[in-house]
C-alpha positions in Angstrom: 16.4 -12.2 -17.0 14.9 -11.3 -13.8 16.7 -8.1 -12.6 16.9 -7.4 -8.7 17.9 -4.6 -5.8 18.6 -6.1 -2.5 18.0 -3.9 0.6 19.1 -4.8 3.8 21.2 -3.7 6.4 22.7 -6.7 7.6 26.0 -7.1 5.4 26.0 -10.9 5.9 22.6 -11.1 5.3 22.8 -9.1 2.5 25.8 -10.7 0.9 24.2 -14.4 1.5 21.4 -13.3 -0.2 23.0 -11.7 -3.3 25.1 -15.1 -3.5 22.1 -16.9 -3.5 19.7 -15.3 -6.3 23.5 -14.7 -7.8 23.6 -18.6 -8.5 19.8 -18.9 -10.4 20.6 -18.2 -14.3 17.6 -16.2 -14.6 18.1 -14.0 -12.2 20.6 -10.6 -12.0 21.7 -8.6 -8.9 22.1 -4.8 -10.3 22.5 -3.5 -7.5 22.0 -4.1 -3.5 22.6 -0.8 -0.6 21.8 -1.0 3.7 19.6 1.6 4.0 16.1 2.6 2.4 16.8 6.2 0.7 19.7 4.1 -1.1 16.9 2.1 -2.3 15.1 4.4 -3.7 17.6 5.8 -5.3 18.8 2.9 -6.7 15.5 2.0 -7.9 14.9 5.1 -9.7 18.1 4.7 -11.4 18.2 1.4 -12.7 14.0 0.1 -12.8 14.4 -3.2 -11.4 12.0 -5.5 -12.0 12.1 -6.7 -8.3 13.1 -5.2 -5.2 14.0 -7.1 -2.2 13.4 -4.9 0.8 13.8 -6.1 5.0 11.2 -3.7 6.6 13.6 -2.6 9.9 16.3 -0.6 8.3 17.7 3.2 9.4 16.5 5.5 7.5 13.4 5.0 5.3 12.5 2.1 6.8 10.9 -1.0 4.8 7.0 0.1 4.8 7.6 3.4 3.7 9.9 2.2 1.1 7.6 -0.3 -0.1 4.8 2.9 -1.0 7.1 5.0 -2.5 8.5 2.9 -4.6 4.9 1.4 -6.2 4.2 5.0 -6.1 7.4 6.5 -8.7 8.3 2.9 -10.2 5.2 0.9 -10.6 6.4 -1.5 -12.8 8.9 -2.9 -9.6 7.4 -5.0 -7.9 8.4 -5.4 -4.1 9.6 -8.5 -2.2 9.9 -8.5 1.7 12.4 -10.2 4.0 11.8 -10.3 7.2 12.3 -11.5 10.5 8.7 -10.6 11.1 5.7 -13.0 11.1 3.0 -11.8 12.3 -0.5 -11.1 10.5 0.1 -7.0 11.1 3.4 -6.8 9.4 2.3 -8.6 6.8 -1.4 -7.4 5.8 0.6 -3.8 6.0 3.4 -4.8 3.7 0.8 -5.9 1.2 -1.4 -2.8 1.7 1.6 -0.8 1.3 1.9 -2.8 -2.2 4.2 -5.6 -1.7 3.6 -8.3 -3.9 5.6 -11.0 -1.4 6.4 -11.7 1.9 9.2 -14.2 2.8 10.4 -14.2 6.7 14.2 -14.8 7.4 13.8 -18.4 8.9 12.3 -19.9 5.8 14.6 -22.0 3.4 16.0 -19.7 1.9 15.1 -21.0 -1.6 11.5 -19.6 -1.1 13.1 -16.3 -2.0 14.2 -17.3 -4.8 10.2 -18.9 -5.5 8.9 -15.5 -4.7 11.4 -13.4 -6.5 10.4 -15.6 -9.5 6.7 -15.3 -8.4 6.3 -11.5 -8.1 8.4 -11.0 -11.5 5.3 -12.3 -13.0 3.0 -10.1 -11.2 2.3 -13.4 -8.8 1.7 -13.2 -4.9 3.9 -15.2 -2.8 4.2 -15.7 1.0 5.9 -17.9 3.1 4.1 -21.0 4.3 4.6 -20.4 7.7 2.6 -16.9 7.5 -1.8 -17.1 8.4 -3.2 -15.9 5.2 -6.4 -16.3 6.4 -5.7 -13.7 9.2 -4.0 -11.7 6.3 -6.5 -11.6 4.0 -9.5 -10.8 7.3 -7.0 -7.7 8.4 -6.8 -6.4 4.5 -10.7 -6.8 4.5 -10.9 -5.0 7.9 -8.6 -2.2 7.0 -10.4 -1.6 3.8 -13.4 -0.7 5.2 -11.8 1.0 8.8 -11.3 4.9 9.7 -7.7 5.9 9.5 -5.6 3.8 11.4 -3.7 5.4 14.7 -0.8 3.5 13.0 -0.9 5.5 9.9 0.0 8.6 12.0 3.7 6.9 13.0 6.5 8.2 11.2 8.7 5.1 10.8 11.1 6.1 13.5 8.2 6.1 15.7 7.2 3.2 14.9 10.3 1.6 15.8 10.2 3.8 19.1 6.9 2.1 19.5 8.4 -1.6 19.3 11.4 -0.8 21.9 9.0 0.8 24.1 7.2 -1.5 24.1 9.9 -4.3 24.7 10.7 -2.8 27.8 14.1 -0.4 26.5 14.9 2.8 28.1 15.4 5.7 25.8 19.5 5.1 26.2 19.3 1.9 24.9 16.5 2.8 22.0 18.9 5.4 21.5 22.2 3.2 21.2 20.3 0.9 19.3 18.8 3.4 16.4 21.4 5.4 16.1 19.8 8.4 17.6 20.4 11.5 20.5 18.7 10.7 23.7 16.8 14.1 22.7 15.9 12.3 19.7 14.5 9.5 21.4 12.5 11.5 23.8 10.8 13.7 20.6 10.1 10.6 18.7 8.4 8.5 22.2 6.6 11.5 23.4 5.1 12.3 19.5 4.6 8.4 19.2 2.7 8.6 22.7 0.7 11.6 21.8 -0.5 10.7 18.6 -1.6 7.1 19.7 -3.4 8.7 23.1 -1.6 6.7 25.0 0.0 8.0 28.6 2.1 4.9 29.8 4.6 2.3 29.1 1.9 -0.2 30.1 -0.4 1.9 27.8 2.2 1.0 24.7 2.5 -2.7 26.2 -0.7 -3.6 25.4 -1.5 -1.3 22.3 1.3 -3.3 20.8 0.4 -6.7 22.4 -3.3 -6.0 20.8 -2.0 -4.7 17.3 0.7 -8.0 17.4 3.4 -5.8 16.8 5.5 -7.7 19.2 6.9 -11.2 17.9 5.5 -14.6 19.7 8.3 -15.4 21.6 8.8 -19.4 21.5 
């Protein structure tokens, strides 16, 4: 029996999910939370063999969660569901040690392929992801000086993506949770620690990085 903890912070999405790997007889649900800390804790606690993680959450956000838990539980391996795509989400999921990467708008029965998949210590990724561009940024990024990136706490980092879309700090605020103070730390650090001095600046950092989804 396959055991799993579900991560994300969308209750429908969550529930669906659960429902889902719920109905496959070799796999059990032992526990599912919103948030990533809750993860952690979770996973600490009961050593799943699989946890499925989204990567935006409050909180410890989805790459950070990913390294600590292949750091304290290395015998879970990590699953990711995402909304996200692109090659830089995904080369940094696995570099963070993910073992699968499924996005949101896939059939959802490729979750249950990859749950299955990373139980026995097998990579999975969606079919819609370029795993030749994965596999040329892992190359690159194995060989590359410290990444800017690496700097980000994951709060910047999502300060980073609503800059970047355009948001004012009100509406990153309303949208993370946060103080407009908050906000203002968090862009100005971001800023700082990436050398950048503009909004344009974090336009096309992001733009060049492809932290912003293709839209259709």
């Amino acid at each position: 029996m396959i055991r799993v903890v579900l991560v994300d912070d969308h209750g429908i999405v969550r529930q669906g999910v659960r429902t889902l790997l719920e109905e496959q007889a070799d796999i059990l649900v032992i526990g599912d939370c919103e948030e990533g800390a809750q993860a952690l804790t979770l996973v600490q606690r009961m050593q799943p063999d699989v946890l499925v993680a989204d990567l935006m959450m409050p909180g410890l956000g989805g790459l950070d969660l990913i390294q600590r838990v292949r750091q304290s539980n290395p015998a879970t391996q990590v699953v990711v569901l995402s909304m996200h795509a692109n090659v830089a989400y995904v080369a940094e999921s696995l570099r963070r040690g993910a073992i699968g990467y499924v996005i949101k708008q896939a059939d959802i029965r490729e979750l249950v392929s990859a749950v299955r998949a990373a139980a026995g210590g097998k990579r999975h990724l969606s079919p819609g992801i370029d795993e030749a561009g994965v596999r040329e940024s892992l190359r690159l990024s194995a060989t590359a000086p410290i990444d800017p990136l690496e700097k980000l706490s994951q709060r910047e980092r999502q300060v980073l993506e609503c800059v970047a879309r355009g948001h004012t700090n009100a509406e990153i605020a309303a949208s993370l949770g946060l103080s407009r103070r908050t906000v203002e730390t968090h862009r100005a650090n971001m800023m700082r620690k990436l050398g950048l001095e503009s909004q344009a600046d974090v336009i096309r950092f992001a733009l060049r990085r492809g932290l912003l989804p293709i839209e259709p």
